[in-house]
The first five atom37 places (N, CA, C, CB, O) and aatype in JSON, in Angstrom:
{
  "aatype": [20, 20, 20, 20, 20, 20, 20, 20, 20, 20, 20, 20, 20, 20, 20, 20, 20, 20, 20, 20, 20, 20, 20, 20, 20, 20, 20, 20, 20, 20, 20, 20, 20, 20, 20, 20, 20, 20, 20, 20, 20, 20, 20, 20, 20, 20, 20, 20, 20, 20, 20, 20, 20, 20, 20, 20, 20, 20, 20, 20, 20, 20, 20, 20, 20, 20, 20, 20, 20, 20, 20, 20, 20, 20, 20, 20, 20, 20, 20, 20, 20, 20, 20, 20, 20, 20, 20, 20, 20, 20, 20, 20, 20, 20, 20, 20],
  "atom_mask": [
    [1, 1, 1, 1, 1],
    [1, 1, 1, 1, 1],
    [1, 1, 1, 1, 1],
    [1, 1, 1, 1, 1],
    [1, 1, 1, 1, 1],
    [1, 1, 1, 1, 1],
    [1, 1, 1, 1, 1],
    [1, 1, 1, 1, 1],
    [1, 1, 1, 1, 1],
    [1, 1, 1, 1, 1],
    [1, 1, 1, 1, 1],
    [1, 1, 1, 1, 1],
    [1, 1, 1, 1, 1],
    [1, 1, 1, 1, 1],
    [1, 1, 1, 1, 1],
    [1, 1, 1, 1, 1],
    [1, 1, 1, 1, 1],
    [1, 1, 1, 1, 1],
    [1, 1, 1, 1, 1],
    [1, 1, 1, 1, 1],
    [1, 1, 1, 1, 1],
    [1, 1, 1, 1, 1],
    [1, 1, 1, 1, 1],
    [1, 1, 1, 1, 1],
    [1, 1, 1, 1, 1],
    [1, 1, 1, 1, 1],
    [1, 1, 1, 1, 1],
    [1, 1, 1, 1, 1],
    [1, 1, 1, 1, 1],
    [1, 1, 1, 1, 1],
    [1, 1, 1, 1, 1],
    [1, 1, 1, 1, 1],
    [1, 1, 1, 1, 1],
    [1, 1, 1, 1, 1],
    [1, 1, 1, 1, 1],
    [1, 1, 1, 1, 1],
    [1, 1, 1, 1, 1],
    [1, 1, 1, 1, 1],
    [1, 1, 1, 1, 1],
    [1, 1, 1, 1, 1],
    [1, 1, 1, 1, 1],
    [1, 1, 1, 1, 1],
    [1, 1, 1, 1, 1],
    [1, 1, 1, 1, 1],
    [1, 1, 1, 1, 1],
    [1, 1, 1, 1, 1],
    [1, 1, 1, 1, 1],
    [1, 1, 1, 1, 1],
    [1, 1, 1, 1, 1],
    [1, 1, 1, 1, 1],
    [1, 1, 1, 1, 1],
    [1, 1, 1, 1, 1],
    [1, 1, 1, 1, 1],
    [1, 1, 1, 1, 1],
    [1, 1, 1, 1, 1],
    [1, 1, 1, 1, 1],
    [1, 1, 1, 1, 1],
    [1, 1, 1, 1, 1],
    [1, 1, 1, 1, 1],
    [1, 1, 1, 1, 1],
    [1, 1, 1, 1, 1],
    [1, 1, 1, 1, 1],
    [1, 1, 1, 1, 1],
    [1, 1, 1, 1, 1],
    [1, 1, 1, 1, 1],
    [1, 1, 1, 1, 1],
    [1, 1, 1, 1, 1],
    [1, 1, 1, 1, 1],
    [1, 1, 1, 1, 1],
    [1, 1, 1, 1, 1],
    [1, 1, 1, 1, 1],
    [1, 1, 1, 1, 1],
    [1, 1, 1, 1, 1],
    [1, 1, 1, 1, 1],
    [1, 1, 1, 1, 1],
    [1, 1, 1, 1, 1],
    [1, 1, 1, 1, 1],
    [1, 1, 1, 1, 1],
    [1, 1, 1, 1, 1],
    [1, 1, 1, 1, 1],
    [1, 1, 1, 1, 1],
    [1, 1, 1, 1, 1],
    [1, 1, 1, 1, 1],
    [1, 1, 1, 1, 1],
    [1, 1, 1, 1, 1],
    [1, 1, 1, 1, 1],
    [1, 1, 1, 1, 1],
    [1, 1, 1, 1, 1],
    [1, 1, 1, 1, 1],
    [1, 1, 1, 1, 1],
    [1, 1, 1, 1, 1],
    [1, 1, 1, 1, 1],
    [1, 1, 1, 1, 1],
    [1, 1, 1, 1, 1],
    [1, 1, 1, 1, 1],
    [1, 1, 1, 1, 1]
  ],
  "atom_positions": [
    [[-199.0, -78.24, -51.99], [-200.19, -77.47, -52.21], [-200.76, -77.73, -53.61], [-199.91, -75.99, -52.02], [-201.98, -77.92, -53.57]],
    [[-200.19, -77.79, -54.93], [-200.3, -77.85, -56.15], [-200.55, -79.28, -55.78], [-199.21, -77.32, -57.13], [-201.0, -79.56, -56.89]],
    [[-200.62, -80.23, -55.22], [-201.1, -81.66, -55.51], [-202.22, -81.99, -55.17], [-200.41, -82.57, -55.03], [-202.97, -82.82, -55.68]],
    [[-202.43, -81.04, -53.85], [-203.76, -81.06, -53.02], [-204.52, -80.48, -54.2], [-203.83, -80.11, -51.46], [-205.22, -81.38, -54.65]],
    [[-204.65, -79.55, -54.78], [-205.7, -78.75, -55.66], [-205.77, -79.39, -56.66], [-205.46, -77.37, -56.03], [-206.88, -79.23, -57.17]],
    [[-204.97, -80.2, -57.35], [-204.76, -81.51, -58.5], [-206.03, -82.52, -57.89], [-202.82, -82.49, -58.38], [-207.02, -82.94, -58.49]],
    [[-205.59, -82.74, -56.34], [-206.55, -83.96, -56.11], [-208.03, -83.65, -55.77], [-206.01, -84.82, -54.94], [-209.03, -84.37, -55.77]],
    [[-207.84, -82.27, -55.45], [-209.18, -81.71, -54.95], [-210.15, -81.85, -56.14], [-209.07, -80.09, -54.44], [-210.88, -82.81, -56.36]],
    [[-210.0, -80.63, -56.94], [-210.47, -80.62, -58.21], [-210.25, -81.78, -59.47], [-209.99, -79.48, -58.56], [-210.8, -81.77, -60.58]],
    [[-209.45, -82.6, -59.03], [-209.5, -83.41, -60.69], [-210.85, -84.06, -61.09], [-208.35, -84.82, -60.79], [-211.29, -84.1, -62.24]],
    [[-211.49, -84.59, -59.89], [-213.24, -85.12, -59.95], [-214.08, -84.17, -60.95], [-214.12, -84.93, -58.21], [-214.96, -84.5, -61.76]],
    [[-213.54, -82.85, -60.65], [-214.48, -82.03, -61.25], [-213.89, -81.63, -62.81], [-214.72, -80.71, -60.23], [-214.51, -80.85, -63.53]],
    [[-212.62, -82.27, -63.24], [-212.08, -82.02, -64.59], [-211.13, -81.58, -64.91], [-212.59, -81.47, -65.19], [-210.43, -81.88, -65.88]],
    [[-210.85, -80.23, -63.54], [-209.46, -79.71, -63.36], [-208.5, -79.98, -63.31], [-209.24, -79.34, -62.77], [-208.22, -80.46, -62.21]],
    [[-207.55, -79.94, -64.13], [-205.86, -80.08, -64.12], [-205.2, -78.95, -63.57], [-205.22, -80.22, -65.58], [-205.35, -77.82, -64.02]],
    [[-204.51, -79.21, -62.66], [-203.62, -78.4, -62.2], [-201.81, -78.64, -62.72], [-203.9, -78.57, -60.67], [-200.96, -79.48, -62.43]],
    [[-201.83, -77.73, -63.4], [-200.03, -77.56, -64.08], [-199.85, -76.05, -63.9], [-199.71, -78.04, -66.13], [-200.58, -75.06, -63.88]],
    [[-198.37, -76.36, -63.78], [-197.76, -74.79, -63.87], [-195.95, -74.63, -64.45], [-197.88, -74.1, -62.03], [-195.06, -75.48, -64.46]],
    [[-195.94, -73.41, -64.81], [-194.66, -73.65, -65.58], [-193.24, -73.12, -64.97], [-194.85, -72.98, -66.96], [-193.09, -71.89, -65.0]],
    [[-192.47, -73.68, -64.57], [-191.17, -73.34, -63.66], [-190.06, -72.19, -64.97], [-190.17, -75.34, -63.08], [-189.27, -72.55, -65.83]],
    [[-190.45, -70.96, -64.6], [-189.54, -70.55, -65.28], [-188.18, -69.71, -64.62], [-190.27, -69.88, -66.15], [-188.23, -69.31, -63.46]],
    [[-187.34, -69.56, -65.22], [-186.23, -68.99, -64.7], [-186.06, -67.53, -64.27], [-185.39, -69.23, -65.53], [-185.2, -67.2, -63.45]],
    [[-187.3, -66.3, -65.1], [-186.91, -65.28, -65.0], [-186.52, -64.83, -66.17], [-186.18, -65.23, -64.18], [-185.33, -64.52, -66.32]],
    [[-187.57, -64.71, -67.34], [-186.89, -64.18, -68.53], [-186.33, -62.83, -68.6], [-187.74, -64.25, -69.55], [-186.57, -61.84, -67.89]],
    [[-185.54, -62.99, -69.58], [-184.27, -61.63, -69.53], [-185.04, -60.31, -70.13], [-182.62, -61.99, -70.78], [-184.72, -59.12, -70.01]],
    [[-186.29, -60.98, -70.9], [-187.28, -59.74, -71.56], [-188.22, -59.43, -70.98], [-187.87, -59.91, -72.74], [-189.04, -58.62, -71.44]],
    [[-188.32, -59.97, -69.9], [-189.48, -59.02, -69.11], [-189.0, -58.13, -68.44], [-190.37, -59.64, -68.17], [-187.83, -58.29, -68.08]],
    [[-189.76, -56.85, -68.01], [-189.15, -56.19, -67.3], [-188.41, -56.51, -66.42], [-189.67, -55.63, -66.96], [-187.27, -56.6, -66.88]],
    [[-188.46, -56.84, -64.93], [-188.0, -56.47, -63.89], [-186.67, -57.51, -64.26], [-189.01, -56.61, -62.52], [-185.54, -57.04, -64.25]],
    [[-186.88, -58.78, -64.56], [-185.68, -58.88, -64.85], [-184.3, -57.89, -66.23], [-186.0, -60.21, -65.05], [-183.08, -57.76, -66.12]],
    [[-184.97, -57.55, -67.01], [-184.47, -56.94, -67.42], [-184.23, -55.94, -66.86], [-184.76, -56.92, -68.18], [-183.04, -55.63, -66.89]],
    [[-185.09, -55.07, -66.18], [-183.62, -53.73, -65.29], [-182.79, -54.31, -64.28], [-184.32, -52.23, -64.2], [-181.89, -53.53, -63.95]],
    [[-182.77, -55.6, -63.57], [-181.96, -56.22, -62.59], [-180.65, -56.52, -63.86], [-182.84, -57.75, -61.67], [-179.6, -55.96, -64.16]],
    [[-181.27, -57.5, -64.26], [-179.22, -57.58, -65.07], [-178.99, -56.05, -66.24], [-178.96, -59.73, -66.73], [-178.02, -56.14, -66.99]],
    [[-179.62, -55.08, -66.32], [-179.2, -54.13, -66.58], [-178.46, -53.29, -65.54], [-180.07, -53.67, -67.09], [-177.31, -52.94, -65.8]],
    [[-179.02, -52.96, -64.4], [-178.4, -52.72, -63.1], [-176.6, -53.24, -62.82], [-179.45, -53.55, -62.06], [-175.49, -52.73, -62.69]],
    [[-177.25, -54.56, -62.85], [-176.28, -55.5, -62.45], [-175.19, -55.1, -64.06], [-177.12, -57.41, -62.19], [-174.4, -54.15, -64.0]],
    [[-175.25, -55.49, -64.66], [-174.35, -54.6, -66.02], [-173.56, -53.73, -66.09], [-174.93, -53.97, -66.81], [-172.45, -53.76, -66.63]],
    [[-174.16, -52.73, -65.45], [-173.83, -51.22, -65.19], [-172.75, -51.24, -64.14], [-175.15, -50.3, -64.67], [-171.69, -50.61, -64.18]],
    [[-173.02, -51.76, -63.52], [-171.75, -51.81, -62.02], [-170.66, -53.16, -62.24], [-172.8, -52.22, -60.09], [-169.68, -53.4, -61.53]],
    [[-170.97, -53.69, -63.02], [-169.61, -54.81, -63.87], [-168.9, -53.42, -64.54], [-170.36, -56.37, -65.55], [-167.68, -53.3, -64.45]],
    [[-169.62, -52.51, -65.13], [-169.25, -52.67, -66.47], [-169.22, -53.42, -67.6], [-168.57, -52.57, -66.46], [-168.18, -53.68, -68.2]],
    [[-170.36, -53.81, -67.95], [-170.58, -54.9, -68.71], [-172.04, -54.23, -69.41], [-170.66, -56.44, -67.74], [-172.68, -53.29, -68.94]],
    [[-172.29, -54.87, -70.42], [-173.47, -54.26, -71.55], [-174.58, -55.79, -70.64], [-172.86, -54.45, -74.14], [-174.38, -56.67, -69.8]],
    [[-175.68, -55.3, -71.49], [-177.04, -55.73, -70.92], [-177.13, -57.5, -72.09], [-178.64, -54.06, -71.35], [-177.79, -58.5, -71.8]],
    [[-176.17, -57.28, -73.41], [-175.85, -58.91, -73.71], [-174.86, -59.35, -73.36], [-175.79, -59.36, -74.91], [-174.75, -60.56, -73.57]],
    [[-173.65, -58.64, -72.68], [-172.85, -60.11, -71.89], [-173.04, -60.25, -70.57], [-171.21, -60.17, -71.94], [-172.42, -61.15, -70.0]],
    [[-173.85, -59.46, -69.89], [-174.09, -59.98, -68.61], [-175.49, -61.29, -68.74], [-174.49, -58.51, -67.57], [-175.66, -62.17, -67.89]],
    [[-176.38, -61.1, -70.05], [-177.32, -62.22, -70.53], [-176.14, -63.73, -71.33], [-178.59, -61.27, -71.96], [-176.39, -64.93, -71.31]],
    [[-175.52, -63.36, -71.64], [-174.41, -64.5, -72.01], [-173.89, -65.25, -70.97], [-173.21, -63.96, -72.66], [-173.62, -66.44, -70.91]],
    [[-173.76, -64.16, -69.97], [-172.59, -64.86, -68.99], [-173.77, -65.81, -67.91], [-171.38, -63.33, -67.89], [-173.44, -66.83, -67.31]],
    [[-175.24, -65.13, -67.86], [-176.11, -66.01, -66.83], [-176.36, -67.04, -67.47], [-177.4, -65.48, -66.29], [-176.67, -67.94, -66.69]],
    [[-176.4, -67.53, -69.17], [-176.56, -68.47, -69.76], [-175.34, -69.62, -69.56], [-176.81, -67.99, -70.98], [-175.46, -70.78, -69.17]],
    [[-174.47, -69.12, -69.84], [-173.09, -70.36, -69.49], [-173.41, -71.35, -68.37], [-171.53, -69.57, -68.87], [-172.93, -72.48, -68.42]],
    [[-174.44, -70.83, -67.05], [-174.58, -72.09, -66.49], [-175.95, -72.82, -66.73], [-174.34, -71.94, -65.1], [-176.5, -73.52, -65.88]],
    [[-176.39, -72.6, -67.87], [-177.16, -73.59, -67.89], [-176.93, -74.69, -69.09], [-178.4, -73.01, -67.89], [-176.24, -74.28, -70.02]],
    [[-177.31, -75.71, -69.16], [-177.11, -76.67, -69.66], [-177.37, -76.58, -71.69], [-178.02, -77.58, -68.72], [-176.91, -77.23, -72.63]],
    [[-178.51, -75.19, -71.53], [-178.97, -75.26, -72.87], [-178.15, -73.78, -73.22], [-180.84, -75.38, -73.08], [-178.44, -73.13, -74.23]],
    [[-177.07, -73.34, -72.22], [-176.31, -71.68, -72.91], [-177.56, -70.91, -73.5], [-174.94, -71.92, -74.53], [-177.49, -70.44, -74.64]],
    [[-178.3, -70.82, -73.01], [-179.39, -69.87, -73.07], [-180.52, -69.26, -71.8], [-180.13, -70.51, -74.02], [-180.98, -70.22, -71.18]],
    [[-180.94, -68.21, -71.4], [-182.18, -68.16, -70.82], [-183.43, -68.0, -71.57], [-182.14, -67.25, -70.0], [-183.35, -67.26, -72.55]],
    [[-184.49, -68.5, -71.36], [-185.66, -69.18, -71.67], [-186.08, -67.45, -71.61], [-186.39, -70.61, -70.54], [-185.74, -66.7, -70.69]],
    [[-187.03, -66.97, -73.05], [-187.47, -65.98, -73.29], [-189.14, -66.18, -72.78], [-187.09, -65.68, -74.72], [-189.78, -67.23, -72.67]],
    [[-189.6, -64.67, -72.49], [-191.2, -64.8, -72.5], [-192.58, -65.4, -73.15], [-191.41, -63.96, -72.61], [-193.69, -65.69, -72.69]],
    [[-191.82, -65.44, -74.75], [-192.58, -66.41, -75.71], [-192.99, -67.51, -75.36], [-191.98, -66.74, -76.7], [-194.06, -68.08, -75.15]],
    [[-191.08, -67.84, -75.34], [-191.29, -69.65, -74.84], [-191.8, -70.22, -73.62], [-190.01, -70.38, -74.76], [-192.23, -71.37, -73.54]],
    [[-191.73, -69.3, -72.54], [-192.6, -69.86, -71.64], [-194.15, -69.63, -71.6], [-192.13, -69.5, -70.53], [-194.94, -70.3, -70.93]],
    [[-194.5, -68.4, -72.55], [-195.71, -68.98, -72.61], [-195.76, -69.99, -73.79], [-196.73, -67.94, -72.68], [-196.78, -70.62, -73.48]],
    [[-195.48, -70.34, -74.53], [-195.66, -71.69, -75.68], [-195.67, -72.69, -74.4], [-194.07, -72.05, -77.12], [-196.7, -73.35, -74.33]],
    [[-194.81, -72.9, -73.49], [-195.05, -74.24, -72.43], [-196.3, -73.87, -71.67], [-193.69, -74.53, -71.21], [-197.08, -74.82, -71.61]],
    [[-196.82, -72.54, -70.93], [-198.21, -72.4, -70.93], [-199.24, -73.06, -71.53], [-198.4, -71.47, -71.22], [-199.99, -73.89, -71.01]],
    [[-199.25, -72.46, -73.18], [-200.23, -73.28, -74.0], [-200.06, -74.34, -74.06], [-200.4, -73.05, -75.13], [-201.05, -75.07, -74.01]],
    [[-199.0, -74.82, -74.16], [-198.79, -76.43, -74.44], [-200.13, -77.25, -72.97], [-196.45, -76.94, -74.04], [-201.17, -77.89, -73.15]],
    [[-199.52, -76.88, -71.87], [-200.14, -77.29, -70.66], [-201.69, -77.27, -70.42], [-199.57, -76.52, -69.73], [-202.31, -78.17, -69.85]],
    [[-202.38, -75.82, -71.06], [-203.75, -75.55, -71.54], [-204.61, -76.36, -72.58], [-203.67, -74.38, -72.03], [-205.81, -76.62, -72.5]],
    [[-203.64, -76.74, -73.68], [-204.19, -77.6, -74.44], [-204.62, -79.25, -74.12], [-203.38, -77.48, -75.35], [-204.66, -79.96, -73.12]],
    [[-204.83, -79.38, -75.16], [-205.96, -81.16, -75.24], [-204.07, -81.88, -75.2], [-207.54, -81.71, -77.74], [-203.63, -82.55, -74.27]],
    [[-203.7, -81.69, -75.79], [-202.11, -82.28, -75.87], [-201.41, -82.79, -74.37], [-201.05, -80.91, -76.5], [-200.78, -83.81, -74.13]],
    [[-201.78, -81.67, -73.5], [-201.63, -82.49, -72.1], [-202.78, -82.62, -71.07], [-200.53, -81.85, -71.3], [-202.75, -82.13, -69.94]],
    [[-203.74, -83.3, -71.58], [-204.75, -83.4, -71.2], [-204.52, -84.51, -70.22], [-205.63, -83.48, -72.18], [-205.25, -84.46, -69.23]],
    [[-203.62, -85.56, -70.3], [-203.4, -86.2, -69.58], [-202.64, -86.17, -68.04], [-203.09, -86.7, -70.3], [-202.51, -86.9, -67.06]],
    [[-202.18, -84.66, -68.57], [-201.29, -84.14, -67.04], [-202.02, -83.48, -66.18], [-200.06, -83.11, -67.19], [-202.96, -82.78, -66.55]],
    [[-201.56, -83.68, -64.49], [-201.96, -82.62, -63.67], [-200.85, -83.1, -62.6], [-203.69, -82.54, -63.22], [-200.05, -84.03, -62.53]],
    [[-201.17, -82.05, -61.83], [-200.12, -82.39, -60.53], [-198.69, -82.24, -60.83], [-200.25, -83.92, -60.0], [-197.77, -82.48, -60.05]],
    [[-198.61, -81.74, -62.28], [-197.46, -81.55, -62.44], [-196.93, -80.09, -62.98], [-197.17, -82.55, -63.14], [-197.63, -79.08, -62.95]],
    [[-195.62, -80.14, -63.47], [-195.31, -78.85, -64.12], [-194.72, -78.77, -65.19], [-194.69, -78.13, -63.49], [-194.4, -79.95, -65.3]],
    [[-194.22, -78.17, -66.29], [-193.23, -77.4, -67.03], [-191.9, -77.23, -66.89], [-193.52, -76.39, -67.02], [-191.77, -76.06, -66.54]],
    [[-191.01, -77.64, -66.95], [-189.71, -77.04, -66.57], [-188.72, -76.41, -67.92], [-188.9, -78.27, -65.76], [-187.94, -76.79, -68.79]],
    [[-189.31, -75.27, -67.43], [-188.75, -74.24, -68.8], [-187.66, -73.36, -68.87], [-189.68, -73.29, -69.18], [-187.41, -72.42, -69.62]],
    [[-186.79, -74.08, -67.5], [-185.33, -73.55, -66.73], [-184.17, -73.05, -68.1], [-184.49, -75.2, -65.61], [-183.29, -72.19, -68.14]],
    [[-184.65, -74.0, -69.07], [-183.02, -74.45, -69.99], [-182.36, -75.37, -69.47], [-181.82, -73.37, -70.08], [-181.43, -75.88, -70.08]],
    [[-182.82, -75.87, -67.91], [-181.95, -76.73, -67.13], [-181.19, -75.7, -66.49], [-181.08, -77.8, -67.94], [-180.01, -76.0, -66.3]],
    [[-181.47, -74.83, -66.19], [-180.95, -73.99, -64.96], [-181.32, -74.72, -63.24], [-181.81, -72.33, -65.15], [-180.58, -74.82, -62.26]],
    [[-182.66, -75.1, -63.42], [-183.15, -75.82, -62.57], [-183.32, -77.63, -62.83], [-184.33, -75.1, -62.38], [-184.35, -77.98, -63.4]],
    [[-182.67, -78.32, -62.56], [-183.06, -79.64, -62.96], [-183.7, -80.32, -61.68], [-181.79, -80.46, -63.53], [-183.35, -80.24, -60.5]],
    [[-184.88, -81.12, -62.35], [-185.78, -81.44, -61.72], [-185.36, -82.96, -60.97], [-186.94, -81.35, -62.63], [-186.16, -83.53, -60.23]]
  ]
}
């Protein structure tokens, strides 16, 4: 679908990108899910965020900032050359 609207619109200037994120730990809803999830370990709301980091490649989950900084990045003249594509702002939770 995202390639069709890349090819549809690129005549007209449009880039189509979007940013694959994991689910940052500071937005809400994820944040009351591994708080939830915390609570019934017994576990606090930073080692159940520690322990979802261990499987990713960068031992971190990707905060709200940073996925929007890969937003802007994608908006700007800097990837002016991209479309049809995406962001992958997993940490490598997701490898592409």
């Amino acid at each position: 679908m995202h390639t069709a609207l890349a090819v549809e619109n690129g005549p007209l200037g449009v880039r189509v990108t979007w940013v694959r994120s994991p689910g940052s730990p500071d937005s809400p809803g994820v944040h009351d899910v591994w708080s939830m999830a915390a609570r019934e370990r017994g576990m606090t709301f930073d080692e159940i965020h520690k322990e979802f980091a261990t499987d990713t490649p960068l031992r971190r989950v990707t905060p709200l900032a940073q996925i929007a900084d890969a937003a802007v990045l994608l908006a700007s003249d800097l990837a002016a050359g991209m479309t049809a594509t995406m962001a992958n702002a997993t940490g490598g939770a997701q490898i592409d």
